[in-house]
N, C-alpha and C positions, 0 to 999 in steps of 0.2 A: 558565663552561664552559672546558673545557681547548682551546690553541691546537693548532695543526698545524704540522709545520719544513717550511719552505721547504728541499728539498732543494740549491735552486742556491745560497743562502747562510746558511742554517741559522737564518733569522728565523724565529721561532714568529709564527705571523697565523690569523687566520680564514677567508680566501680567498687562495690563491695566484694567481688569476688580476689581483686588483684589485693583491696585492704585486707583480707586474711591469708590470703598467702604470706605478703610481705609483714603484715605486722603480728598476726595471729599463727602464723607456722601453717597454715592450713587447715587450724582445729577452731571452729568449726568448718564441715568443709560446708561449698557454696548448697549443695541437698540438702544438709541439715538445716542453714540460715533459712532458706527458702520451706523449708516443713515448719521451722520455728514460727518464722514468722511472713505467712505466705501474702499476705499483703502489700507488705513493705517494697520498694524501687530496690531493684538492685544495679542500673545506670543511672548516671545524669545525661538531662539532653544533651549535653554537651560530648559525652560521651557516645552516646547511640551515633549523633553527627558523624562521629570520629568513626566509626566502625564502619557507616553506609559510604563517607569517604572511600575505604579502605575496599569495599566490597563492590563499587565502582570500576575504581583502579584495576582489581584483580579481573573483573566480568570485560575492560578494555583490553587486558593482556591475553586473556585467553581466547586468542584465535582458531577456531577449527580450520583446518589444511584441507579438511574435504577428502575425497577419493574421486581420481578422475574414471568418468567413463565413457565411450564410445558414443558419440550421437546417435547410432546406428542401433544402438541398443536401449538409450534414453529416450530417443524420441519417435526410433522405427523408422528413421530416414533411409534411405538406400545410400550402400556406400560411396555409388559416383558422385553425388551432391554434396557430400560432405568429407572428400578428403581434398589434402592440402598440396601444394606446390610441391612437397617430399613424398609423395604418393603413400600418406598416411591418413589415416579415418583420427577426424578433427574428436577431443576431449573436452568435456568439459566436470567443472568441479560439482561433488554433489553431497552433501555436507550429513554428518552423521545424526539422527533424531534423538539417538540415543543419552547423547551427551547435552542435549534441551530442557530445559524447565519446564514448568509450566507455562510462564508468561512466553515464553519463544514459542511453546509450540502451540499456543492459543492464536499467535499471529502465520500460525502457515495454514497457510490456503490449501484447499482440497484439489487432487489433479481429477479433471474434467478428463472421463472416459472418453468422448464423442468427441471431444475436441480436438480438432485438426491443422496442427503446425503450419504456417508458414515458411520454407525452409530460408528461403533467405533475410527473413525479418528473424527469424530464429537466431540466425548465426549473426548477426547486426548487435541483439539484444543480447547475447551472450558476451559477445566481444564489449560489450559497454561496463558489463559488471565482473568480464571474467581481469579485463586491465583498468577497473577502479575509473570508468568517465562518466559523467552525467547524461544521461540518455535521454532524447526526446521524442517520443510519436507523434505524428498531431497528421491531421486528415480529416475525413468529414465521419458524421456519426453514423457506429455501428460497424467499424471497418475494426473490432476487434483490438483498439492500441490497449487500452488498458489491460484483457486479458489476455493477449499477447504477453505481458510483462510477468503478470499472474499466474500463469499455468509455468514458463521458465520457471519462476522460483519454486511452483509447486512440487515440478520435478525434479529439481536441484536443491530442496529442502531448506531454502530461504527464508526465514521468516518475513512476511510483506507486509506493511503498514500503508494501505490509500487513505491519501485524507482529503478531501473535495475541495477547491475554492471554490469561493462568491466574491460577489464586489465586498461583500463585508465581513470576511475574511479578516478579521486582524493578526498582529504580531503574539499579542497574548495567546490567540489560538494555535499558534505553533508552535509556539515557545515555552509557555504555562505562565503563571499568574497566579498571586497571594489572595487566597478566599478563607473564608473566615467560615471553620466547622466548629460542630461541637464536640467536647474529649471530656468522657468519663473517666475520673482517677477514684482512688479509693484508698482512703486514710488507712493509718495502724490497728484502730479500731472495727474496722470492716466497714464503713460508710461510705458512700458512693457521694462525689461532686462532678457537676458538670457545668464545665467552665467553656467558656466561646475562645476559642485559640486561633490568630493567624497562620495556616502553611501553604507552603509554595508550595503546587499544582502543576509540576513538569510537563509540558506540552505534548505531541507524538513525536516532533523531529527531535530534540535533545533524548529521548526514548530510544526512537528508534539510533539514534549515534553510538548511544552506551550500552546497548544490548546487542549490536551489528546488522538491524535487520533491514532490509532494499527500504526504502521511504520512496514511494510514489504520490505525488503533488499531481495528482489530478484536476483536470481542468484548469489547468496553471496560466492560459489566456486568462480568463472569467476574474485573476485577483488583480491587486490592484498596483501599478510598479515598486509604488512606496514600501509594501507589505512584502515584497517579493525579492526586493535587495535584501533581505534577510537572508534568503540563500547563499548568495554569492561567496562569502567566505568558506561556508561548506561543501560548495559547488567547486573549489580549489582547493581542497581537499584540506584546511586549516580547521582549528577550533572553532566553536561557536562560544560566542561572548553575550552572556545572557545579565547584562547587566542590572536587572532588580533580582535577580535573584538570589538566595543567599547564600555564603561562604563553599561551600560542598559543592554547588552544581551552577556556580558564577560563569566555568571555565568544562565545555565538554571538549574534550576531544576526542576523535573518530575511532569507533573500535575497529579493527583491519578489516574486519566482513560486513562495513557498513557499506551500502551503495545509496546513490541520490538518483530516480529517475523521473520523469515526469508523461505524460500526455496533454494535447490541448486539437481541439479545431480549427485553431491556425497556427502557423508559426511567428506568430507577435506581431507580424505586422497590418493588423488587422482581418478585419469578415471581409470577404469581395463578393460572398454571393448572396447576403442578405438574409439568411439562415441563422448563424448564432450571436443573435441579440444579447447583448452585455458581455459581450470580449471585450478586451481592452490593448488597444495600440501599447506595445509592450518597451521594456525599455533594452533599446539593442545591445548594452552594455554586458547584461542581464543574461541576454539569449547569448551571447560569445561565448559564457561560459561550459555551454552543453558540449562537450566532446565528441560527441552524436548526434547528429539530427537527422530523422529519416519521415518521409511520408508515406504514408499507410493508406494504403487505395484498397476499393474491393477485392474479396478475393476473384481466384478463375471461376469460370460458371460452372464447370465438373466440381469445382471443389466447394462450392457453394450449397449447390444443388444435394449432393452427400451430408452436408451440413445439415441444410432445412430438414434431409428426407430423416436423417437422424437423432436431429432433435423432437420432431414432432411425429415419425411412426409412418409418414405415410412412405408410399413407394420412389422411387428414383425416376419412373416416367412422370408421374404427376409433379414432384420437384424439379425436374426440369424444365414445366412449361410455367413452372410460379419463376422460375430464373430467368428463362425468356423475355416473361413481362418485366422483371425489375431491369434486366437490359436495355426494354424500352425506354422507362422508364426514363434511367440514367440518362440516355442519351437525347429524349429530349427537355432533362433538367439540362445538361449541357449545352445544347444548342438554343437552349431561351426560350422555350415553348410551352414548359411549365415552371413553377419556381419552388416546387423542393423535389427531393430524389429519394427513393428507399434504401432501408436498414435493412440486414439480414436479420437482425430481428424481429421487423414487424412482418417481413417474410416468414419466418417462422409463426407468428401470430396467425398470420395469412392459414397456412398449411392445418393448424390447430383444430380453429374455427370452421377451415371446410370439412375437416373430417366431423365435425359437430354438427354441422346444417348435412350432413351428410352427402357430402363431394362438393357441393357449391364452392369450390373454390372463386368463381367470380365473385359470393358476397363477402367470401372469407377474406379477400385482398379490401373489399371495401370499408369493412369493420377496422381490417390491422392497419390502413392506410389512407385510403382516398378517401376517404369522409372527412377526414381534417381539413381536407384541401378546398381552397376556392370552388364555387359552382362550374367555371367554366375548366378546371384543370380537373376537376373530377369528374366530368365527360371524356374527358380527352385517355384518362388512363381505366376508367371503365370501359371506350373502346377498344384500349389491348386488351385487356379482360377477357371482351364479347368475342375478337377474333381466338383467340385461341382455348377458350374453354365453352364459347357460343351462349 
């Protein structure tokens, strides 16, 4: 790469500060060169490279060790659920803010007051990032995988990067890709030029490697195998090999508090109930590498029901009988008598909208739910409706 002139003696170098150390004694110092003549480059590209190399390296070495603490006290589980075979209350690591940047603590996610654990998807999801394995949720939608994973790191002070797949989904998009901006320099004279420059554009997953932060690959059915073998090496805990990219960030390798997890609505080997359109028959090779696999079903109907009643205000007897109905529901999504099944969020919808028509909770279930549905399945689930709210 092309050098920079030392304005005090017209040396072309890479760093003017280290040319007057070595060749000037240090007189002028680098303040003064910079008052002298405030215009002027005091690196070359080549140099800056050399430095964000270096400042890589370091941000890879520097691991936070965390501080362990009590489940019991992190998440408000009660001690018989969470102690271990030594009759001791299970730890886990919970890492310091303090020692965060910006860009890290721009990726932590806020802890959800109302939100309410899981305790053994809890201790699943912890166990996946506290011994470094690729974790997977998958289940049907609105059984909470994704913030299940979310709210862990929230409390554990993880920084968390989701990033969505589609079918179109490329490698570019997780890896980054050379775009062409525009870079204002400005001569000796004080004139401003603006030239159109190539820079690589680092992806989230090479990001989130070199900064440490959980990378969740959401909806990870939905991409496509091709795009998704990209994983695998990082998924094995090796470097990622980013081959157009250039010299500095060709080669990441894992900072120690990076973790890989994912979610999807099936586990790769396709839909069977007709429900989520555009998954894709996945490649088993692929899914071996998760260390973890778990299915994520509803929660209990007490624990639901406290959910609804406290995301949307109303009481716990009327969230009760919205639970009822999604029981129905379920069960005859299950048994083939309608063909889809409710979220705990469009329950929550549900609960919103009745306190708005003012108790109707039967139109409020209709607005967050059965009106999508077929004519003949939105008879069928307006009469659980009608029996239990009349």
């Amino acid at each position: 790469m092309a050098k920079i002139k030392c304005e005090l003696d017209g040396a072309m170098v890479h760093s003017v500060e280290i040319h007057l150390r070595d060749v000037h004694q240090g007189s002028p110092t680098l303040a003064d060169y910079r008052a002298k003549w405030p215009n002027a480059p005091i690196l070359s590209e080549e140099a800056k490279d050399a430095i964000r190399r270096k400042q890589v390296e370091k941000a890879r070495l520097k691991a936070d060790v965390g501080e362990r603490q009590p489940l019991t006290e992190l998440f408000g589980f009660p001690a018989d659920k969470v102690t271990n075979s030594q009759k001791q209350v299970m730890t886990a690591r919970v890492y310091d803010k303090s020692t965060m940047d910006a860009e890290d603590l721009a990726f932590l996610p806020d802890v959800d007051k109302d939100y309410i654990f899981n305790i053994d998807l809890t201790k699943i999801g912890l166990m996946a990032l506290e011994l470094n394995k690729p974790g997977l949720f998958w289940g049907f939608h609105g059984t909470g995988k994704t913030t299940q994973w979310e709210q862990i790191c929230a409390h554990t002070n993880r920084p968390f990067q989701r990033v969505q797949h589609t079918i179109n989904t490329e490698e570019a998009h997780v890896l980054g890709q050379w775009m062409v901006v525009s870079e204002v320099t400005t001569d000796a004279a004080g004139n401003e030029h603006v030239h159109a420059v190539t820079k690589f554009n680092l992806g989230p997953l090479p990001i989130a490697m070199m900064r440490g932060h959980v990378y969740c690959a959401d909806e990870y059915d939905f991409g496509l195998p091709s795009v998704l073998a990209v994983y695998q090496p990082v998924m094995e805990g090796k470097a990622l090999i980013i081959k157009d990219a250039p010299p500095e960030f060709r080669v990441i390798r894992p900072h120690p508090n990076f973790r890989f997890v994912a979610t999807g609505n099936t586990n790769g080997g396709g839909d069977e109930t007709g429900l989520y359109q555009g998954t894709q028959i996945q490649n088993a090779a692929n899914y071996s590498r998760f260390g973890i696999t778990k299915q994520v079903g509803y929660m209990d109907a007490k624990v639901e029901a406290a959910v609804v009643a406290g995301k949307s205000g109303i009481r716990m007897q009327e969230a009760t009988k919205i639970i009822q109905y999604a029981q129905e529901i379920r069960k005859s999504f299950t048994g083939g008598q309608i063909s889809n099944t409710v979220s705990p969020r469009e329950l929550i919808n549900a609960a919103i909208f009745g306190v708005v028509t003012g108790g109707n909770w039967r139109e409020g279930l209709a607005l967050a739910f059965a009106n999508r549905l077929s004519p003949a399945d939105n008879e069928v689930c307006d009469q659980f409706a009608q029996r239990l709210f009349g």
